[in-house]
C-alpha positions as CSV (number, residue, x, y, z in Angstrom):
1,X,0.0,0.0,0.0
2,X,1.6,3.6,-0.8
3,X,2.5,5.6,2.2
4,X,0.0,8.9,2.5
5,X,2.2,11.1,2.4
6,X,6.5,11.2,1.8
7,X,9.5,11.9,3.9
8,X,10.0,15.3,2.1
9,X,6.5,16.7,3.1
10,X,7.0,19.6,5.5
11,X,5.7,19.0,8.7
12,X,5.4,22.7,9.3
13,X,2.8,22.3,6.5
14,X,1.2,19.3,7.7
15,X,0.9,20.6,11.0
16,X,-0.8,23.9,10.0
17,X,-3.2,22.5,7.5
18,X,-4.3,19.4,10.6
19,X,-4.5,22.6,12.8
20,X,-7.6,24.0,11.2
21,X,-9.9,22.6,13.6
22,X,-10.0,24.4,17.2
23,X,-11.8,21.8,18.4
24,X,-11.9,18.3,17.1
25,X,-13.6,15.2,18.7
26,X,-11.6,12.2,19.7
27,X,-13.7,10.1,16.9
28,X,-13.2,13.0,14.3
29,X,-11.8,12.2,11.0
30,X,-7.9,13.9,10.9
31,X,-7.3,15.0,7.4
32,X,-4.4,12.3,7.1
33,X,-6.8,9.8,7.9
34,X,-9.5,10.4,5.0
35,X,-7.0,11.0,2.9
36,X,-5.4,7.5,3.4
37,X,-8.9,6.4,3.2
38,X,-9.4,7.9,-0.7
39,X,-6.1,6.2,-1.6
40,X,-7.7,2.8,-1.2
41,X,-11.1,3.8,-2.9
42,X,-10.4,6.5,-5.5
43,X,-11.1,5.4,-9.3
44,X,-9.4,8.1,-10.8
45,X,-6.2,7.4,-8.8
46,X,-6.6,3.7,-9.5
47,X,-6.8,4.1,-12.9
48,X,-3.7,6.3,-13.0
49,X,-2.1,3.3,-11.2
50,X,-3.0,1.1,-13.9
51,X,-1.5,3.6,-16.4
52,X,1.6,3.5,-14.7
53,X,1.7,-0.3,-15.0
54,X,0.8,-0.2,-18.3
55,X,3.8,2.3,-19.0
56,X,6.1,0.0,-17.6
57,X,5.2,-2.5,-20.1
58,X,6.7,-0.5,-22.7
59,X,10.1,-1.1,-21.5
60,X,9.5,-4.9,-21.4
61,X,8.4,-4.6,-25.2
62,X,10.9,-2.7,-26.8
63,X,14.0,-4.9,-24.9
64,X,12.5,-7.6,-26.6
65,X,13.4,-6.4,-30.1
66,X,17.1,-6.4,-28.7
67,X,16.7,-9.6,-27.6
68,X,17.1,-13.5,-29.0
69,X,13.9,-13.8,-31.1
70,X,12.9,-17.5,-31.8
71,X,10.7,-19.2,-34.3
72,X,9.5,-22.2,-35.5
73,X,7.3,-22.9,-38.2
74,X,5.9,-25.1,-41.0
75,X,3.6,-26.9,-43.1
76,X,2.2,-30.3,-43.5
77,X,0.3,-31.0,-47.1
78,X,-0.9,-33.9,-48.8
79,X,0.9,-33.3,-51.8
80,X,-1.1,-34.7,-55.5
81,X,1.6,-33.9,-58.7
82,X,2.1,-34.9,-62.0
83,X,5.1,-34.4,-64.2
84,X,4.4,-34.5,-68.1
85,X,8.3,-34.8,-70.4
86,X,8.0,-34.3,-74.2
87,X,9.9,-36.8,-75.9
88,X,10.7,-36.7,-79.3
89,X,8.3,-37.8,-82.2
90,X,5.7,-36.1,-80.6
91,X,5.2,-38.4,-77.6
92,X,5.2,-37.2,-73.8
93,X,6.1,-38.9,-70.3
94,X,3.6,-38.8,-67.6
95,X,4.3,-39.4,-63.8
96,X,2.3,-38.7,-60.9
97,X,3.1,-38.5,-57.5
98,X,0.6,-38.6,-54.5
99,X,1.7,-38.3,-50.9
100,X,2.6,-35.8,-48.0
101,X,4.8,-32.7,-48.1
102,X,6.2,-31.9,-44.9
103,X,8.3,-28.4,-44.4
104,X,9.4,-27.3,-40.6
105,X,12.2,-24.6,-40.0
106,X,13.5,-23.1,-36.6
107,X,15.3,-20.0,-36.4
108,X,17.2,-17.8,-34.1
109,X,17.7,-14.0,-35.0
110,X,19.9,-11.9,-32.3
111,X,20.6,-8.2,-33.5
112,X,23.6,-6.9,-33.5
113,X,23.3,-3.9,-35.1
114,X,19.8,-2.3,-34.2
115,X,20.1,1.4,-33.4
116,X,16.2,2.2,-33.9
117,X,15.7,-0.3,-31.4
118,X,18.1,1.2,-28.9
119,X,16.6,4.3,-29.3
120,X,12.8,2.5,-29.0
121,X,14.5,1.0,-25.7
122,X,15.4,4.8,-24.7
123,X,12.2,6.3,-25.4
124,X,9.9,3.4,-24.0
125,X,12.4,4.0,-20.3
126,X,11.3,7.5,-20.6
127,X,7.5,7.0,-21.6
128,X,8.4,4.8,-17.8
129,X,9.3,7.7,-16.2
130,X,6.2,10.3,-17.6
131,X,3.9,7.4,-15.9
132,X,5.5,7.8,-12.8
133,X,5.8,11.3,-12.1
134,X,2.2,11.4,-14.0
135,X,0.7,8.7,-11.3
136,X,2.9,11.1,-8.7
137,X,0.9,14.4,-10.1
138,X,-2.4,12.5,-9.7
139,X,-2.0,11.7,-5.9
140,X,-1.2,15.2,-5.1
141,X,-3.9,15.9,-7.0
142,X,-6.0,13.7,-4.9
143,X,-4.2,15.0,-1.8
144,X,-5.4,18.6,-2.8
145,X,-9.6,17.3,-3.7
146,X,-9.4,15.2,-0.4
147,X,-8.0,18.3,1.5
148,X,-10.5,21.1,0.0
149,X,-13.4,18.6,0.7
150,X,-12.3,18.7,4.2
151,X,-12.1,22.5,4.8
152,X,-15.4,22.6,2.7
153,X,-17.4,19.9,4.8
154,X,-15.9,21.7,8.0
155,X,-16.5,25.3,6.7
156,X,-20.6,24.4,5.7
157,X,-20.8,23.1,9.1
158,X,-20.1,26.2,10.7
159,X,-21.9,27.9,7.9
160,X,-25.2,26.3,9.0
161,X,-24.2,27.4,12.4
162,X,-23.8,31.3,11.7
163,X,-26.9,31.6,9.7
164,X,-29.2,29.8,12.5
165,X,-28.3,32.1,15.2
166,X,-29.8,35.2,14.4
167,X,-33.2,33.3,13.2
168,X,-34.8,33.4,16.8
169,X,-34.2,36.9,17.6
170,X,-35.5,38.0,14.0
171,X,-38.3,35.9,14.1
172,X,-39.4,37.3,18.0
173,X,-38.6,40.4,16.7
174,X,-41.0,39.9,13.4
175,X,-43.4,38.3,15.8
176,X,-43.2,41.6,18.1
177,X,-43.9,43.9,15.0
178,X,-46.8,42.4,13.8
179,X,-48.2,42.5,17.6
180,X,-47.7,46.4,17.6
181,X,-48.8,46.7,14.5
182,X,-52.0,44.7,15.4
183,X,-52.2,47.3,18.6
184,X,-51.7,50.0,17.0
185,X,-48.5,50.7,18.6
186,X,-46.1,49.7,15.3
187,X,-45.9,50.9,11.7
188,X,-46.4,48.7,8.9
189,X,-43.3,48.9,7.0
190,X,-41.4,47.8,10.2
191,X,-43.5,45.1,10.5
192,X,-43.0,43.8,6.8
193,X,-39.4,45.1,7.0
194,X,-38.8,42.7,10.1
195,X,-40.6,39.9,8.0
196,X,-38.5,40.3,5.2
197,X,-35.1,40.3,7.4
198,X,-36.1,36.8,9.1
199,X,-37.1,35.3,6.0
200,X,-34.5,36.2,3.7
201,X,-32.2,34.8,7.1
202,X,-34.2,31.5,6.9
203,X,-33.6,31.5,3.2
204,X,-30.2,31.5,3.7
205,X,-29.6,28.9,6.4
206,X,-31.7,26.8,4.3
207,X,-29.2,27.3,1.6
208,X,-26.4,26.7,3.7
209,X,-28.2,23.3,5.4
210,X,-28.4,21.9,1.9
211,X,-25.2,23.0,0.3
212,X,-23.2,21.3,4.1
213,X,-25.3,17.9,2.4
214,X,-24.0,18.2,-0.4
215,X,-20.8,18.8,0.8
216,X,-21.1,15.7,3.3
217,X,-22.1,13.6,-0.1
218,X,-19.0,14.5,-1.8
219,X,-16.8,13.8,0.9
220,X,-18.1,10.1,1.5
221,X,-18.1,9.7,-2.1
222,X,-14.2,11.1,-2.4
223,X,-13.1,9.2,0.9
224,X,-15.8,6.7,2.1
225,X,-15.5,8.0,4.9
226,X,-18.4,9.4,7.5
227,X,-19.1,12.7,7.1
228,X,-20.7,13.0,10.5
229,X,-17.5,12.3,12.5
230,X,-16.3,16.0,10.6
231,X,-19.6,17.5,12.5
232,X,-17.6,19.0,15.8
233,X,-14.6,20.0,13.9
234,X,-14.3,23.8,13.7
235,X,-12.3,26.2,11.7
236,X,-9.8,28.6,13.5
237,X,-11.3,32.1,12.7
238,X,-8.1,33.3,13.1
239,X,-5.3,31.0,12.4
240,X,-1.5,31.9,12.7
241,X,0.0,32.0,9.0
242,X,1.5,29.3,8.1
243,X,4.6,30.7,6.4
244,X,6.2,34.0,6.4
245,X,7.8,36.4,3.8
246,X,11.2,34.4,4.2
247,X,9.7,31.1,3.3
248,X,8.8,33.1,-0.1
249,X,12.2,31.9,-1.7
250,X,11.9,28.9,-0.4
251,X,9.0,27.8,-1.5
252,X,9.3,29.1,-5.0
253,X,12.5,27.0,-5.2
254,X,10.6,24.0,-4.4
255,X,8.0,24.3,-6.7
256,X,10.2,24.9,-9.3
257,X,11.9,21.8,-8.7
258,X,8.9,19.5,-7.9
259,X,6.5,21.0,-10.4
260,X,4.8,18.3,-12.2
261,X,4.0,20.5,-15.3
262,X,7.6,21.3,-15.7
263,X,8.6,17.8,-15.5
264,X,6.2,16.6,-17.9
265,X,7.8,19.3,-20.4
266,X,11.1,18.0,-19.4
267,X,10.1,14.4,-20.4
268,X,8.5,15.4,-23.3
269,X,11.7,17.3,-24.7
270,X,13.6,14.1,-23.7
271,X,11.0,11.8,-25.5
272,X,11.4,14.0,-29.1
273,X,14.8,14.3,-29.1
274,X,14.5,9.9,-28.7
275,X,12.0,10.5,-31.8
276,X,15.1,12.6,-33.6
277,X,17.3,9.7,-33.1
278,X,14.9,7.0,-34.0
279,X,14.0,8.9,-37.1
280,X,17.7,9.1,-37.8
281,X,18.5,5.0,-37.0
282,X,16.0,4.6,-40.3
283,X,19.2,5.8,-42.4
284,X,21.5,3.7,-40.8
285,X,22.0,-0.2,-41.5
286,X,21.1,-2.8,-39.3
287,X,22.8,-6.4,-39.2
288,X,21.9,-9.8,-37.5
289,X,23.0,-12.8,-37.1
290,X,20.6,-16.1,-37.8
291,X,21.0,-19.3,-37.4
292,X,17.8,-21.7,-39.2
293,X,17.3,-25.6,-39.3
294,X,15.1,-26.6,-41.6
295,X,13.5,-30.4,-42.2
296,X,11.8,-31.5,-45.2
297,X,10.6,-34.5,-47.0
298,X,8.7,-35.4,-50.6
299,X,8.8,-31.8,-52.5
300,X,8.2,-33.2,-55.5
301,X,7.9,-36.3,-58.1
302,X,11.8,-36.1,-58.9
303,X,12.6,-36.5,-55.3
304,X,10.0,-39.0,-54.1
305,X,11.5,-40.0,-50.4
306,X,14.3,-38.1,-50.3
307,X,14.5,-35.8,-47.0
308,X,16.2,-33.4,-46.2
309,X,17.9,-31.5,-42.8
310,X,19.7,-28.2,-43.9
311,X,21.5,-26.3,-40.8
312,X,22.3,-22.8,-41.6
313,X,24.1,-19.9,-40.2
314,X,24.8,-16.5,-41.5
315,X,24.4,-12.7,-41.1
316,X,22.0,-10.6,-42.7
317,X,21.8,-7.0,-43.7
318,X,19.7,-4.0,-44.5
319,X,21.1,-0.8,-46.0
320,X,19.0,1.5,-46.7
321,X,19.6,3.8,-50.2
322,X,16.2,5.3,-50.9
323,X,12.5,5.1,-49.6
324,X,10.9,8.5,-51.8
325,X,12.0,10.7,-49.2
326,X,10.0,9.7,-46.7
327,X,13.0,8.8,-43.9
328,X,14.3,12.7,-44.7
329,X,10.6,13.8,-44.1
330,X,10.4,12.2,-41.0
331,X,13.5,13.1,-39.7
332,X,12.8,16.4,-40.3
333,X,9.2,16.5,-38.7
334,X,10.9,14.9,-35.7
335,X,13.4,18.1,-35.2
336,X,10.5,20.2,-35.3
337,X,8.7,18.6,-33.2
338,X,11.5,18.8,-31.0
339,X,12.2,22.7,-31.5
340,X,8.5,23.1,-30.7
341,X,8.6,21.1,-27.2
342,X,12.0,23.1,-26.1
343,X,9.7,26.3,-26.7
344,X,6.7,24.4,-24.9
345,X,9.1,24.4,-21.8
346,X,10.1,27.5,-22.3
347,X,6.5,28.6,-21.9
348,X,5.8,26.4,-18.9
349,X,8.4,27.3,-17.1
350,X,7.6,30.8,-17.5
351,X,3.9,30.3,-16.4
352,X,4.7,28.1,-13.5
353,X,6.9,31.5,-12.0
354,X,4.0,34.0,-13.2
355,X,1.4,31.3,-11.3
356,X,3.5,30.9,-8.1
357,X,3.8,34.9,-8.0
358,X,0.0,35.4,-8.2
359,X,-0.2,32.7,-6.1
360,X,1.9,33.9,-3.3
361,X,0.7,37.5,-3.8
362,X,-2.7,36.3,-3.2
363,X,-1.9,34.2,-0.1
364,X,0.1,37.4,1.4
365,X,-3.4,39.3,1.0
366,X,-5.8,36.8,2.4
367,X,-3.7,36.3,5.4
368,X,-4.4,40.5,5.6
369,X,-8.0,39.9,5.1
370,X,-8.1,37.0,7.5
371,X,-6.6,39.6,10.0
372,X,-9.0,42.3,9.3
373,X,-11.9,39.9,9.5
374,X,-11.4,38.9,12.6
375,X,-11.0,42.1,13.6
376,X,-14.5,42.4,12.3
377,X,-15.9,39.8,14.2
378,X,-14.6,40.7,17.4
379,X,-16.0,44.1,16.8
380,X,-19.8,42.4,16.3
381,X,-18.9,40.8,19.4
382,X,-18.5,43.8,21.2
383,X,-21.6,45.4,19.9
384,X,-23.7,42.2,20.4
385,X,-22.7,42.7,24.0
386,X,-23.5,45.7,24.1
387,X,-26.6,45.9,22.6
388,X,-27.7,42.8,25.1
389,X,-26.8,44.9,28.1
390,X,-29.1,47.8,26.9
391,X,-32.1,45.7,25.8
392,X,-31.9,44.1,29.0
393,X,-31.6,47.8,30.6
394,X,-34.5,48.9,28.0
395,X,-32.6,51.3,25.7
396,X,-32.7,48.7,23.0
397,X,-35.6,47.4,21.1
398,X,-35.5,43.5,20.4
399,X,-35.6,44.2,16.9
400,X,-31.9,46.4,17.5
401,X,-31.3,43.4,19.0
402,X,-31.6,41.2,16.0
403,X,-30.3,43.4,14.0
404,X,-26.9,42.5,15.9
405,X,-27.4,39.0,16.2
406,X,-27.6,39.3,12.0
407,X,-24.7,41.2,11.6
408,X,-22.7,39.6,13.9
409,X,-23.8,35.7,12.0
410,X,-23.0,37.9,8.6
411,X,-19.4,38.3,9.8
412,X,-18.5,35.6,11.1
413,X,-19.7,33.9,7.6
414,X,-17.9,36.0,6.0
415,X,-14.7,35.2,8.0
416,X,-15.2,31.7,7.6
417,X,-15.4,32.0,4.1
418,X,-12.0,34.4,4.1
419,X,-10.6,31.7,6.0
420,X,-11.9,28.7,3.8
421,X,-9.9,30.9,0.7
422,X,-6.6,30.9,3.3
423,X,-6.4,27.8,3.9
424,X,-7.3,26.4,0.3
425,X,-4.2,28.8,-0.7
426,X,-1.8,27.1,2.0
427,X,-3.1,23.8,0.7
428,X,-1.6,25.3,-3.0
429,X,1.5,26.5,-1.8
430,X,2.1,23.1,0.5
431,X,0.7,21.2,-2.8
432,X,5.3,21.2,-3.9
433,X,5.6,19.5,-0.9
434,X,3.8,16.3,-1.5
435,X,5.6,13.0,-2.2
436,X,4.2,9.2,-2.4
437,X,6.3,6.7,-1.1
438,X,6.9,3.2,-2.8
């Protein structure tokens, strides 16, 4: 079974990504756990496996070309002939001959001068290696769906739990409008406005119940795991950054070097310049060496019973002069094909840098925004107490009371969903750091 997660995985990383929750349940799922748990189930990731295997294959194939290649066949016919001789005076000769006609021949070819199949050998080693760092690029892909499904599941959860506060102050407070409306105490635009504020809140933590089952579905369909051991886990509103300006460097370094994308250019250069040299070897001569028995018997009416055993061994050659100008074609589409993947990772290169810049640029700013949000939340806090105190003290009216609950669940959604966008860009930046094990 293939280790979760490498050696060369940061634990810093790890650490910071498992320390989303603030308060997680001895039977809660750890994000380790379920993504171990979609290793063993995912299709897409067993598929890639398969790939993989099926790459390796290649390798077997083309060292077979460069190896001893063995045959034996033949025929077995019940051979009718007859063998007319004119004679002179205008006379013929007939004989006829009815009987089998065995033929069997065995033959050993061993290359010794192949260089298209040295370069097959080369380029099926390689097409090895693209399934590898390709099955590689599909577990951290995995590793990144299994770890946004987690922060989602977690983040819907406390979703639900922001828009459901505020719902029974707004709806006592909707409840009180109509009442002083029916008195004769209350306007009717407050009591319609008051109406409007608690449903549009019910709308919306309907919304959010059914988007956290969604959310729950996908993650038991991504992990088979239960959703409902994730249901006391908790976002920190206010988590410590997980790197700092000096990891910047760093980091960039690293997913330089470990960048899937780049590698797959890299093996893609290296598989056309093996096309070059394979188009090239169809100029060049190749040379074996054979060695044949062959065993026959009754070939024909002038040698009725003979048999014969013939043992041969020999070289043979191919040079070749001139095919139309297809080998020159080909040789030249190779080298453009070539040119044109050095430029390829040129390009990728250059977009990988661009991409990590934005990337990093963006994380810098959330991690602002997750500062400021808090700072937001802590305000509503504040104000909700205060606004308790003075409807307690009757300054406040319950509605002004709601009002607080509702912006104090507003803010705290939003800071969850600044925090879900934090997280998911550590889990990008961290995303260099992944490694399967054998």
């Amino acid at each position: 079974m293939m280790k979760a997660f490498g050696h060369s995985i940061a634990l810093q990383i790890f650490v910071g990504l498992l320390a989303l929750a603030i308060n997680l349940p001895v039977l809660a799922i750890t994000l380790q756990e379920a993504f171990n748990s979609a290793v063993k189930v995912d299709p897409a990731l067993r598929a890639s496996k398969f790939n993989q295997d099926a790459s390796n294959e290649n390798i077997a194939i083309a060292r077979s070309r460069l190896l001893p290649q063995v045959s034996l066949q033949g025929s077995s016919n019940q051979l009718t002939q007859t063998t007319t001789q004119d004679v002179p005076g205008s006379a013929s000769l007939s004989r006829s001959f009815t009987g089998p006609s065995v033929n069997h021949q065995f033959v050993i070819r061993q290359g010794l001068l192949r260089p298209k199949d040295v370069s097959g050998l080369n380029f099926a080693e390689i097409q090895a290696q693209y399934g590898e760092v390709k099955y590689q690029s599909d577990m951290a892909d995995l590793w990144t769906r299994v770890t946004y499904a987690w922060i989602d599941l977690v983040s819907c959860t406390q979703l639900v739990e922001a828009y459901e506060r505020p719902l029974k102050p707004l709806l006592s407070a909707a409840n009180q409008e109509k009442t002083r409306l029916t008195q004769g105490d209350g306007t009717k635009d407050a009591a319609i406005e008051a109406e409007a504020q608690y449903q549009f809140a019910a709308a919306t933590y309907q919304q959010a119940l059914q988007n956290l089952k969604a959310k729950q579905r996908a993650f038991e369909i991504l992990t088979q795991a239960d959703a409902n051991s994730l249901l006391g886990v908790r976002l920190n509103l206010n988590p410590i950054p997980t790197f700092e300006e000096s990891d910047r460097d760093r980091l960039w370094t690293r997913s330089r070097e470990k960048s899937f994308d780049l590698q797959f250019s890299e093996l893609q250069v290296l598989l056309q310049r093996e096309r070059v040299r394979m188009a090239r070897a169809d100029h060049m001569p190749t040379l074996d060496v054979l060695a044949s028995w062959n065993l026959a018997k009754n070939d024909a009416t002038s040698t009725q019973g003979y048999r014969y055993q013939n043992n041969q061994v020999g070289i043979q050659y191919m040079i070749p002069i001139y095919a139309g100008g297809a080998i020159s074609a080909a040789d030249r589409q190779a080298g453009l094909a070539l040119e044109a993947s050095i430029a390829e990772s040129e390009a990728v290169a250059n977009r990988i840098e661009v991409d990590f810049r934005v990337l990093w640029s963006n994380w810098l700013g959330q991690v602002a925004r997750v500062k400021a949000g808090f700072k937001l939340v802590e305000s509503s806090k504040e104000q909700l107490k205060a606004t308790e105190l003075s409807y307690v003290h009757g300054v406040k009216t319950l509605m002004e009371l709601a009002n607080a609950e509702l912006v104090m669940s507003r803010r705290v959604a939003d800071q969850v969903n600044i925090v879900v966008e934090y997280q998911k860009y550590t889990a990008r930046l961290s995303r260099s750091e992944f490694k399967v094990d054998n």
